[in-house]
C-alpha positions as a Markdown table, in Angstrom:
| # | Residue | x | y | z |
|---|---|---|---|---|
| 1 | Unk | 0.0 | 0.0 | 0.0 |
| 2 | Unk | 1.2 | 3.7 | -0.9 |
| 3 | Unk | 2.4 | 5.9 | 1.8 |
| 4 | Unk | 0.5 | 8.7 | 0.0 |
| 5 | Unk | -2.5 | 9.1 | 3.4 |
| 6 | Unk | -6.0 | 7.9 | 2.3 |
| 7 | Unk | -8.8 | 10.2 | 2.2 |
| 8 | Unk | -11.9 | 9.9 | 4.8 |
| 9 | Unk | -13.8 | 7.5 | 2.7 |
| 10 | Unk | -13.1 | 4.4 | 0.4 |
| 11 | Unk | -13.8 | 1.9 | -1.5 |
| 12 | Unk | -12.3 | -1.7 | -1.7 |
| 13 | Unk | -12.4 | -3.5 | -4.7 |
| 14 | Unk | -11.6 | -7.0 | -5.6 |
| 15 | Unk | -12.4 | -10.6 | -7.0 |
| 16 | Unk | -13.4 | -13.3 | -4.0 |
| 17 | Unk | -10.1 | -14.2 | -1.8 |
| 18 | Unk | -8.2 | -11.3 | -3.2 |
| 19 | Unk | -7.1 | -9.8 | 0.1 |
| 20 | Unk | -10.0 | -6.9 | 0.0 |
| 21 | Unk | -11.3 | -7.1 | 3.5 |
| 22 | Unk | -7.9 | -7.3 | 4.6 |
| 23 | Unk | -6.8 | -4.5 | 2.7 |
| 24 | Unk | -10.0 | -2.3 | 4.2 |
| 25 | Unk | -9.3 | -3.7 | 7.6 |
| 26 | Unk | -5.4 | -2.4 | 7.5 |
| 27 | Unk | -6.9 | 0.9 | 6.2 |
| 28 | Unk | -9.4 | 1.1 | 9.2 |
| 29 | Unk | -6.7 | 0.0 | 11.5 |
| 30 | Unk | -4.8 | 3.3 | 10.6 |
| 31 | Unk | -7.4 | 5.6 | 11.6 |
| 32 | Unk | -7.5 | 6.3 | 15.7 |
| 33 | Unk | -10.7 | 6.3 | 17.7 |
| 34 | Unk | -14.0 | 4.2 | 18.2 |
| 35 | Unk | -14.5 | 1.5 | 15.0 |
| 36 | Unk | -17.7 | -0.1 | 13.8 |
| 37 | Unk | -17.9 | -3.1 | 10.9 |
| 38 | Unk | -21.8 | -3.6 | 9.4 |
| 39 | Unk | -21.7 | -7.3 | 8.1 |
| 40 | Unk | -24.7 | -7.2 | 5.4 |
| 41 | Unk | -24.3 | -11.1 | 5.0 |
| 42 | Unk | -27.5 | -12.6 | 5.8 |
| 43 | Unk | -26.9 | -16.2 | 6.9 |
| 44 | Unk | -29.3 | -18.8 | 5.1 |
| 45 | Unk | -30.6 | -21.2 | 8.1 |
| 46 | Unk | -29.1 | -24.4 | 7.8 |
| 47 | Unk | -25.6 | -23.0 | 5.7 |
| 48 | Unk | -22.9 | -24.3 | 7.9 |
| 49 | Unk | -20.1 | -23.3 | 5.6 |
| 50 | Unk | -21.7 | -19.7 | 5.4 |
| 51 | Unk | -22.0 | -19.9 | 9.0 |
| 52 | Unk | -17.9 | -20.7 | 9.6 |
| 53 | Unk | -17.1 | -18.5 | 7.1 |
| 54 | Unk | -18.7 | -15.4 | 9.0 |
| 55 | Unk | -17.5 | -16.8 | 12.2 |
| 56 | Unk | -13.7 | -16.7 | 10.8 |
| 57 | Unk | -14.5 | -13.3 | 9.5 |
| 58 | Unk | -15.7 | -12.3 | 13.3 |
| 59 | Unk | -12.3 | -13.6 | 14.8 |
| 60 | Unk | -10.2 | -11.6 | 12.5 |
| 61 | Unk | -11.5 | -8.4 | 14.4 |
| 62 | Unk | -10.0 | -7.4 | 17.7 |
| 63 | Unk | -12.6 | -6.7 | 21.1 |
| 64 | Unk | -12.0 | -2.9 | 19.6 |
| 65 | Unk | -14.8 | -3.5 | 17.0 |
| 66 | Unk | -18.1 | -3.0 | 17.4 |
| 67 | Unk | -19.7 | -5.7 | 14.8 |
| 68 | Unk | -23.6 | -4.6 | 13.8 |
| 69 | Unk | -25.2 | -6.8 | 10.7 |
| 70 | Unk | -27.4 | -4.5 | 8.4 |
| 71 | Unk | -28.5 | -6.8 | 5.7 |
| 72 | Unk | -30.7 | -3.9 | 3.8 |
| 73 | Unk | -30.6 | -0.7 | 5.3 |
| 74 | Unk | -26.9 | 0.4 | 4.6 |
| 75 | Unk | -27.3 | 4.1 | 4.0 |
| 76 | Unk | -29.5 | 4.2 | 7.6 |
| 77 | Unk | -27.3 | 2.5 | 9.3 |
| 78 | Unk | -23.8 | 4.2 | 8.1 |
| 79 | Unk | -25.7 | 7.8 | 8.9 |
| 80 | Unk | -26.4 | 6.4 | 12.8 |
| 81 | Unk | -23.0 | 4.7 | 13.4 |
| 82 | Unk | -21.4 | 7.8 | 12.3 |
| 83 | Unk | -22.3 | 10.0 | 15.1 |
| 84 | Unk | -20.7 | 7.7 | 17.3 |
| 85 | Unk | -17.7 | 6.2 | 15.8 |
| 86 | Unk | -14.8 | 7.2 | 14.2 |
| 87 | Unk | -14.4 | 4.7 | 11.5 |
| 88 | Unk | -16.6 | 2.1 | 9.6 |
| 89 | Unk | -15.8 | -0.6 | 7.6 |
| 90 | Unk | -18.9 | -2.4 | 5.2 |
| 91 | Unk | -17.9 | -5.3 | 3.6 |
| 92 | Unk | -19.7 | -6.1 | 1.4 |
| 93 | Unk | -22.1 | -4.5 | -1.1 |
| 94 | Unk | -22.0 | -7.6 | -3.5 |
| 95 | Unk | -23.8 | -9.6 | -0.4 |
| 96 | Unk | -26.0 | -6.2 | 0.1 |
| 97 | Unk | -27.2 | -6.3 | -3.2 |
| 98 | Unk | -27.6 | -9.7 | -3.3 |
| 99 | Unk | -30.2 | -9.2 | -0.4 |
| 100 | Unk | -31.8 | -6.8 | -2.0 |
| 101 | Unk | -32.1 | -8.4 | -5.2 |
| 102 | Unk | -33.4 | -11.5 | -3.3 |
| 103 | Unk | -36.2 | -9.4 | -2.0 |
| 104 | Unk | -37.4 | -8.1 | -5.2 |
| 105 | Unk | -36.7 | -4.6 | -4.8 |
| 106 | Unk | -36.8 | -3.8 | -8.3 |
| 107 | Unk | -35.1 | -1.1 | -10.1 |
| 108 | Unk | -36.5 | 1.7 | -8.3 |
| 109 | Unk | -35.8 | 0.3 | -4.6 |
| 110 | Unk | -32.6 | -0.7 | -5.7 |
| 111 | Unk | -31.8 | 2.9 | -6.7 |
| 112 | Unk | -33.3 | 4.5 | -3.9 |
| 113 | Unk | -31.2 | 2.4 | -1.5 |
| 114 | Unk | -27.9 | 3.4 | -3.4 |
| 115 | Unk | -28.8 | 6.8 | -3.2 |
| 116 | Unk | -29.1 | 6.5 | 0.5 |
| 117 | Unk | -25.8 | 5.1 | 0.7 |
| 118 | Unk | -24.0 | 7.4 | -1.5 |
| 119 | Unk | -25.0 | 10.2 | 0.1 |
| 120 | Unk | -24.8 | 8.9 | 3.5 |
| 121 | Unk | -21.3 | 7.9 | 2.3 |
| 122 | Unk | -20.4 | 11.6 | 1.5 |
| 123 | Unk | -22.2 | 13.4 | 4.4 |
| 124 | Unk | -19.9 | 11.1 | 6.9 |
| 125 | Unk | -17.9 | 12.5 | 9.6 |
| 126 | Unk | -16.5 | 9.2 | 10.4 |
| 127 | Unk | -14.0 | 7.5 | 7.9 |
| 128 | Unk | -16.1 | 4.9 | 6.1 |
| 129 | Unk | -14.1 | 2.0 | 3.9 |
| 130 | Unk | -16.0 | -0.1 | 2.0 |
| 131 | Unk | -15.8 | -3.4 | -0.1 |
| 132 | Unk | -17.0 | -5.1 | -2.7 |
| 133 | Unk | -16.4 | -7.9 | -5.5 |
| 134 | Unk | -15.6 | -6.7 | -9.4 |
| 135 | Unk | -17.4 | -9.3 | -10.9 |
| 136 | Unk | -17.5 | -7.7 | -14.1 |
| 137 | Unk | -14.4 | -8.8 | -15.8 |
| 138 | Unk | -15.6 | -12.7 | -15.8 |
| 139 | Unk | -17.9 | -14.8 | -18.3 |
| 140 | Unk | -21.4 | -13.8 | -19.3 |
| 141 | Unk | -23.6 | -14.9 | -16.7 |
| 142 | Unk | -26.0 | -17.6 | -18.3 |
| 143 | Unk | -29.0 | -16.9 | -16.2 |
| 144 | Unk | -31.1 | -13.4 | -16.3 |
| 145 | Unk | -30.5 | -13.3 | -12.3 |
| 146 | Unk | -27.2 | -13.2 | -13.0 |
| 147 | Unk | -26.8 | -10.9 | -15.4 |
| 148 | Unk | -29.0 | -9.0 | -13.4 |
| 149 | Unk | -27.0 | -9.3 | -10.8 |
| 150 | Unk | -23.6 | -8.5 | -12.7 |
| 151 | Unk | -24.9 | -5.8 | -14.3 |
| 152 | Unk | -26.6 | -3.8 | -10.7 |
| 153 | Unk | -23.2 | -5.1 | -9.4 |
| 154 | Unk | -21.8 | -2.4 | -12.0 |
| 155 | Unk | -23.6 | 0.4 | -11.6 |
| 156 | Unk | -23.8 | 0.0 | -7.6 |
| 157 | Unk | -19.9 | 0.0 | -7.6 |
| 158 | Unk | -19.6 | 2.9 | -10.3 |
| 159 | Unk | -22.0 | 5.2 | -7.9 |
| 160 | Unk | -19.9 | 4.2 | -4.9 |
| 161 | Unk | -16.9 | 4.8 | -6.3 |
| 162 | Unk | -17.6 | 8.7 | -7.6 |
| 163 | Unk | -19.0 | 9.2 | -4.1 |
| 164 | Unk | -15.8 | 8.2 | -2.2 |
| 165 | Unk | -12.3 | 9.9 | -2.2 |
| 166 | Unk | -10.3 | 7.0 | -2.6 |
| 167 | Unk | -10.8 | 3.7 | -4.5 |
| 168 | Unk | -7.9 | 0.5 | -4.7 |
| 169 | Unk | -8.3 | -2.8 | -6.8 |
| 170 | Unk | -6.8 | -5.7 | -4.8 |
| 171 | Unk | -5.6 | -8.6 | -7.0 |
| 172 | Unk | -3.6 | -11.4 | -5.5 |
| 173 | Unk | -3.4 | -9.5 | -2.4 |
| 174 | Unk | -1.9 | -6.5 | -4.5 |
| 175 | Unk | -3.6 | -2.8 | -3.7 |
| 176 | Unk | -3.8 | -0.5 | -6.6 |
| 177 | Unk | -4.7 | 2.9 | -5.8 |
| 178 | Unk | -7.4 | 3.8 | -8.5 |
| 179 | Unk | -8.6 | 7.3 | -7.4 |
| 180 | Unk | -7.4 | 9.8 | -7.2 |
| 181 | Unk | -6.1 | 9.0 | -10.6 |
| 182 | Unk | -2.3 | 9.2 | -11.2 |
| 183 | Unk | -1.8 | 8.0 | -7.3 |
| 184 | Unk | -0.3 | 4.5 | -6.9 |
C-alpha cells in the first residue's frame, strides 16, 4: 500500500479471496478512535459453511470492533453509526445487493437504497471503507439473475466509487490505488 494518506472515505475493490477485507481492515486500523464493521451477509438457516465462514471473518476483528449486521438498510445504518464512531468498515455490497435483489426490490428500490448510501457515504464525519467484488471482468452470466445481478453489481460499484475519495483494486493481495487518478 502507498504511503501517500488515504482520504476519509473508500472503496475496496476485488475478486473473491483477493485480500480486499484485509486490505480495508489495515486501512481502518490506521485511523484512531472508536471503530464499527456492518456485516450485510445474511446467513441462510441451515448453511454451515456460510455460517464458519462469518464466524472466521468475526475472529479476525479485535474486542475494539463494534460488529452490527445490516442486511438492507446500509445508507440508515452508516448515517447512525457515524455520530458515534470514528471509523466504519462495510464489507460487502455484492452480499448487500444480493439481499436486496433477493427481496425483489426492483429497479427503483434498488436505486433509492444506493442513493441512501452514497449520500450517507459523502455526508460522513467518520471514515467509512467499503468493499466489494468486481465481478464484471468474468464470463457472461448464463442466467437473467445473473446478469442481473452482474450488471446492478456495476452500476452500484460505479455510484460508490464517484462518491468516495479514494478507491484501490486488490488482486492477489496486491492494492492499486485507483482514485485519485495518477496515485499508486
Amino acid at each position: 500500500m502507498s504511503e501517500t494518506p488515504i482520504g476519509r472515505t473508500v472503496l475496496v475493490l476485488g475478486g473473491a479471496r483477493s485480500g480486499k477485507s484485509r486490505l480495508a481492515m489495515e486501512l481502518a486500523r490506521a485511523t484512531p478512535g472508536r471503530r464499527a464493521f456492518v456485516a450485510t451477509c445474511r446467513v441462510p438457516f441451515g448453511d454451515a459453511e456460510m455460517a464458519a465462514r462469518v464466524a472466521a471473518h468475526r475472529e479476525r476483528r479485535d474486542a475494539s470492533w463494534e460488529t452490527i449486521e445490516e442486511p438492507l438498510d446500509l445508507g440508515e445504518r452508516v448515517d447512525a453509526l457515524a455520530r458515534e464512531y470514528d471509523v466504519i468498515v462495510a464489507d460487502c455490497l455484492t452480499l448487500w445487493l444480493s439481499n436486496l435483489l433477493e427481496r425483489e426490490e426492483g429497479d427503483a428500490g434498488i436505486v433509492r437504497r444506493l442513493d441512501r448510501l452514497t449520500a450517507s457515504i459523502a455526508a460522513s464525519r467518520a471514515r467509512v471503507i467499503v468493499v466489494s467484488n468486481e465481478v464484471g471482468m468474468g464470463i457472461v452470466p448464463p442466467t437473467r439473475l445473473g446478469r442481473l445481478f452482474r450488471d446492478w453489481q456495476g452500476l452500484v460499484n460505479q455510484a460508490v466509487a464517484e462518491a468516495v475519495n479514494d478507491v484501490y483494486l486488490v488482486t492477489a493481495g496486491l492494492a492499486r490505488r485507483l482514485k485519485p487518478i495518477g496515485v499508486s
